[in-house]
N, C-alpha and C positions, 0 to 999 in steps of 0.2 A: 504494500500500500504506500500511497505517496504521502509522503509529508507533508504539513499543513505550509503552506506558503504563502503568502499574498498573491493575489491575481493579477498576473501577468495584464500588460497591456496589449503583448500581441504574443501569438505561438504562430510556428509554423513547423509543418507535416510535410515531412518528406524520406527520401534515405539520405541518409551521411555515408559521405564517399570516404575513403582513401587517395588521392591522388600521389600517381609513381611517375615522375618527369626525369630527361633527363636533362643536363645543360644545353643551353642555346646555341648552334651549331654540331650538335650533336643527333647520332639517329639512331631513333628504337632497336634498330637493327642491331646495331653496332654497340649497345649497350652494356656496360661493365660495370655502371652502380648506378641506383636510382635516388632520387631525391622523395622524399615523400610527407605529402601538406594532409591535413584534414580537409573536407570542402564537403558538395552537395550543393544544389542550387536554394534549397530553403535556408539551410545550414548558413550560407551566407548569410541572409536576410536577418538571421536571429541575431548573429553577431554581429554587424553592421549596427543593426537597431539596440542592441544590447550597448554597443559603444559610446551611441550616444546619446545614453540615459534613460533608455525605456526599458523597464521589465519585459524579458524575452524569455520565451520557453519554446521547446524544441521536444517534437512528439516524434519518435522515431522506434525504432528496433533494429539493433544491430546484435552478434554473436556473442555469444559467452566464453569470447578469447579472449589474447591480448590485445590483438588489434582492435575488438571492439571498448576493448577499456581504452586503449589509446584515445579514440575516438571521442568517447565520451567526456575523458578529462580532460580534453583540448577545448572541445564546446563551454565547459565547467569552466576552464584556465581564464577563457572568453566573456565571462560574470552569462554568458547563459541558462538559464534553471533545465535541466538534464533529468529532473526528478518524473518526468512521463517516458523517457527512453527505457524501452523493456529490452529485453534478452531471451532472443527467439532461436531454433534451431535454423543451420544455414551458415552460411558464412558470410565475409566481409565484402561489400559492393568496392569496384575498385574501378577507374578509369586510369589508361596511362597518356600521357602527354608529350609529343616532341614539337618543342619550339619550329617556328616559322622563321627562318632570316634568307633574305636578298630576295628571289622569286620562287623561295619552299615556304608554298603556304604550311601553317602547322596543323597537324595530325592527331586526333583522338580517336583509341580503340577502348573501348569497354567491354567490360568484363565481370558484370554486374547478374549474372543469371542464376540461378539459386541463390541468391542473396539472403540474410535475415531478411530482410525486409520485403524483399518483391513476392517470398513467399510469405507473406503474413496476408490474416485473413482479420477482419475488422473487430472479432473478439478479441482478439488478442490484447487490443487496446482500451483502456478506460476512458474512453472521449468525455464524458460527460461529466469527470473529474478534472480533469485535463484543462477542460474547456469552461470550466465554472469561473465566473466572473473576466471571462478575456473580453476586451475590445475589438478583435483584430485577428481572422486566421486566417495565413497566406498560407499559399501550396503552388502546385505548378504541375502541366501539365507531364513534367516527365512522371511522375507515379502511375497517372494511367498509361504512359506508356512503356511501361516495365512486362505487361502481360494480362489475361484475362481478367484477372483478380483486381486490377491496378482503378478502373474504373469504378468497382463499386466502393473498393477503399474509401477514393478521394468524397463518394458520395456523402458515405459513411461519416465523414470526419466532419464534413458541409453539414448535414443534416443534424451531427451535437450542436456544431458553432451556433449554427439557429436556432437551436434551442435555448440558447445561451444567451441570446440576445446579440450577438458577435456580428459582424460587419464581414465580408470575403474581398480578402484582396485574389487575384489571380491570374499568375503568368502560365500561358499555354506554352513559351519553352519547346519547340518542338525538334527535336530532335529525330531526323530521317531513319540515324542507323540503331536506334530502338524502335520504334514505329515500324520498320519493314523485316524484323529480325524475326515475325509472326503473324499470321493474320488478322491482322487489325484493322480496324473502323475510324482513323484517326479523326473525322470529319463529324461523325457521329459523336466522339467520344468526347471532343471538348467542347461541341456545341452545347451539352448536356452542362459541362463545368463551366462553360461563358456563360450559360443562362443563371447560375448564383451567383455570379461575381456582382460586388459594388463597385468594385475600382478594377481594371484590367491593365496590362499591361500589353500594348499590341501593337499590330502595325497595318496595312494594309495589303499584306501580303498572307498575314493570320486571318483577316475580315474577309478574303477572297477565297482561303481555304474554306472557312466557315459559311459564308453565304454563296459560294458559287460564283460570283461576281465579279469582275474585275474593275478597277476603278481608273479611268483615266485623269492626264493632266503630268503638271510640275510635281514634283517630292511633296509640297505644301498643299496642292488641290488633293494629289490622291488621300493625304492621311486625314484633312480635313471630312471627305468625300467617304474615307471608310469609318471613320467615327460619328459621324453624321446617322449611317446606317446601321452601327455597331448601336448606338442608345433606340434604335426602332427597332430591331431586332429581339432586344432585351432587354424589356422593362426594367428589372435593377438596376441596370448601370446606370450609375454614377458619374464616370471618369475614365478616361482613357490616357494612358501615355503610352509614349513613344521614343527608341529615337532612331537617327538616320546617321548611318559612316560610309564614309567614303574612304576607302584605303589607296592609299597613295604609298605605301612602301610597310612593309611591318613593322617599321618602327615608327612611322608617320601616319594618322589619320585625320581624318575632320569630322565633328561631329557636335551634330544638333539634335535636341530635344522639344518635343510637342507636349501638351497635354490639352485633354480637350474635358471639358464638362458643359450639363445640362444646360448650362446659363453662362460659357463662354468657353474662350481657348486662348492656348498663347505657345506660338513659336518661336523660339531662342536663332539667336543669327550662331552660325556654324563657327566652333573655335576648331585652333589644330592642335591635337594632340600629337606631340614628341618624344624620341627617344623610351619608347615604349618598352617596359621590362616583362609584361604580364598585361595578356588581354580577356584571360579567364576570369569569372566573376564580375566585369564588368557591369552588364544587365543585372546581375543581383543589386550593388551597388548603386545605380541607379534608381533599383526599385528602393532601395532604401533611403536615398532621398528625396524621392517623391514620398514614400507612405512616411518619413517624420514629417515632411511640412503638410502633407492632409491631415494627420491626425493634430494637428495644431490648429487648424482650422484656415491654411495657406491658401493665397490666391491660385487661380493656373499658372499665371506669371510666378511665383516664389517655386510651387511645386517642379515645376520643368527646368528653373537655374540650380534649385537644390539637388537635383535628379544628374544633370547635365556635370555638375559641379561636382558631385561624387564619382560619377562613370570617369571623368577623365582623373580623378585624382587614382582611384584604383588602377589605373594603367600603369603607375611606374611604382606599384606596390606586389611583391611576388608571393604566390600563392594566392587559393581561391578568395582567401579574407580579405575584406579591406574595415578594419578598424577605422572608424572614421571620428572624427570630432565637429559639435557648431562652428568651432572657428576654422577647423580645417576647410570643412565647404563654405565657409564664405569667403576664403582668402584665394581660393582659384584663381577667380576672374582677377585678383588686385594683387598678387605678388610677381605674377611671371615667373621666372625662373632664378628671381634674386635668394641671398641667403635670407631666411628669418633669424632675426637678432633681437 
């Protein structure tokens, strides 16, 4: 049984990875030692938002090894509350990573299939403890697509949070080489999870999966054009963000952020991010500074600098985390690349 704790502001429900990378210029193939982070796309988000200042808790199931202890005490090390992560038979979900430099884009193979987690079935978990008194439970679409079982999981978790009184944030995250790795519905499947979400995270390439449709126009008409349709679509939404990269080299991008809501929107002008150490977890990142300036009660203009302001700061921070601070995202746009003193 879990410990009595104060209620979290926000949980989020997913698997916690392993990440095995090796250094940049080097290839999977060729591998002789691996570097190895804690991460998971929600996992990010806990610790992101655990960083700066919100009670975070993190609903998971990982093995009754070392590695999953590893795992979990990293989350813990993280000020994340780890008291809902159970210990399921299975073993440790792991992705391996080989950097991208010059014209080698970077490479992810996963190796996540009998996982605790992907084989967990919705008893396993105490949602309804879990999720007593949360504000806020984000998830993403990779859990349903881990395997049959993956969709009714995320139902599962949806359906306490409601009851709970809880708000859904939700990134569909879609990832192909899970998705095609068995027969799946993918179109089905998060249509089903965009229709509880409050807040989404998406784009107009996610809206076209979803509704079929393709959107014409500039970067700015299409995501305008798929948010537009993304709130008729489905009635909860709230909020949509966004953003847009343009890669000009792997260690050079550009990138802009959108948000759109009920009652407005706002597009950020395109910064360039530089000298780029780590491109993984960015989107988490992002989500996490869109969902602290929403739960603050932020314009779409704050939401989408705060979002934008994170994503590029986590670019030159290695491994899936980005520990972020108030001050840190708001010093993006205003230090450049001077020392702070």
């Amino acid at each position: 049984m879990m410990p009595a704790t104060a209620a979290p502001t926000i949980a989020c429900f997913g698997e916690i990875l392993l990440r095995l990378g090796v250094n940049c210029g080097e290839r999977l193939d060729d591998a002789r030692a691996l570097g190895v982070v804690v991460g998971g796309a929600e996992a990010n988000v806990a610790v992101g938002m655990a960083s700066l200042g919100w009670q975070a808790r993190m609903i998971s199931a990982v093995p009754a090894n070392a590695l999953g202890t590893r795992a979990v005490a990293a989350l813990a090390g993280a000020g994340v509350d780890v008291a809902p992560v159970v210990r399921a038979p299975g073993r440790m979900g792991l992705y391996f990573l080989e950097p991208g430099a010059c014209l080698r884009a970077s490479q992810v193979v996963y190796d996540r299939a009998g996982s605790a987690f992907a084989g967990a079935g919705a008893a396993l978990f105490d949602f309804d403890r879990a999720l007593a008194g949360v504000k806020l439970l984000h998830l993403s679409g990779i859990t349903a697509a881990l395997g049959p079982g993956g969709l009714a999981l995320s139902l599962a978790a949806i359906a306490a949070a409601r009851a709970a009184g809880a708000m859904i944030s939700f990134d569909p995250n879609y990832r192909d080489l899970l998705w095609s790795a068995w027969d799946s519905d993918p179109r089905g499947a998060l249509t089903q999870l965009v229709n509880q979400a409050d807040i989404l995270f998406a784009n107009h390439r996610d809206m076209t999966l979803l509704l079929g449709q393709p959107f014409a126009g500039d970067g700015a008409q299409r995501r305008s054009a798929a948010a537009q349709a993304a709130f008729a679509a489905f009635p909860r939404l709230q909020a949509m963000a966004s953003t847009a990269r343009t890669v000009l080299s792997q260690t050079h991008h550009r990138l802009s952020a959108r948000v759109d809501t009920r009652t407005g929107s706002h597009q950020t002008d395109a910064i360039d991010v530089t000298d780029i150490i780590d491109r993984i977890g960015t989107g988490d990142a992002f989500a996490t500074g869109v969902l602290h300036t929403w739960l603050r009660g932020g314009s779409p203009a704050a939401m989408a600098s705060a979002g934008l302001a994170a994503s590029a700061y986590k670019h030159g921070i290695h491994g899936d985390w980005c520990r972020l601070t108030p001050a840190a995202i708001a010093a993006v746009p205003a230090n450049g690349n001077d020392v702070a003193r």
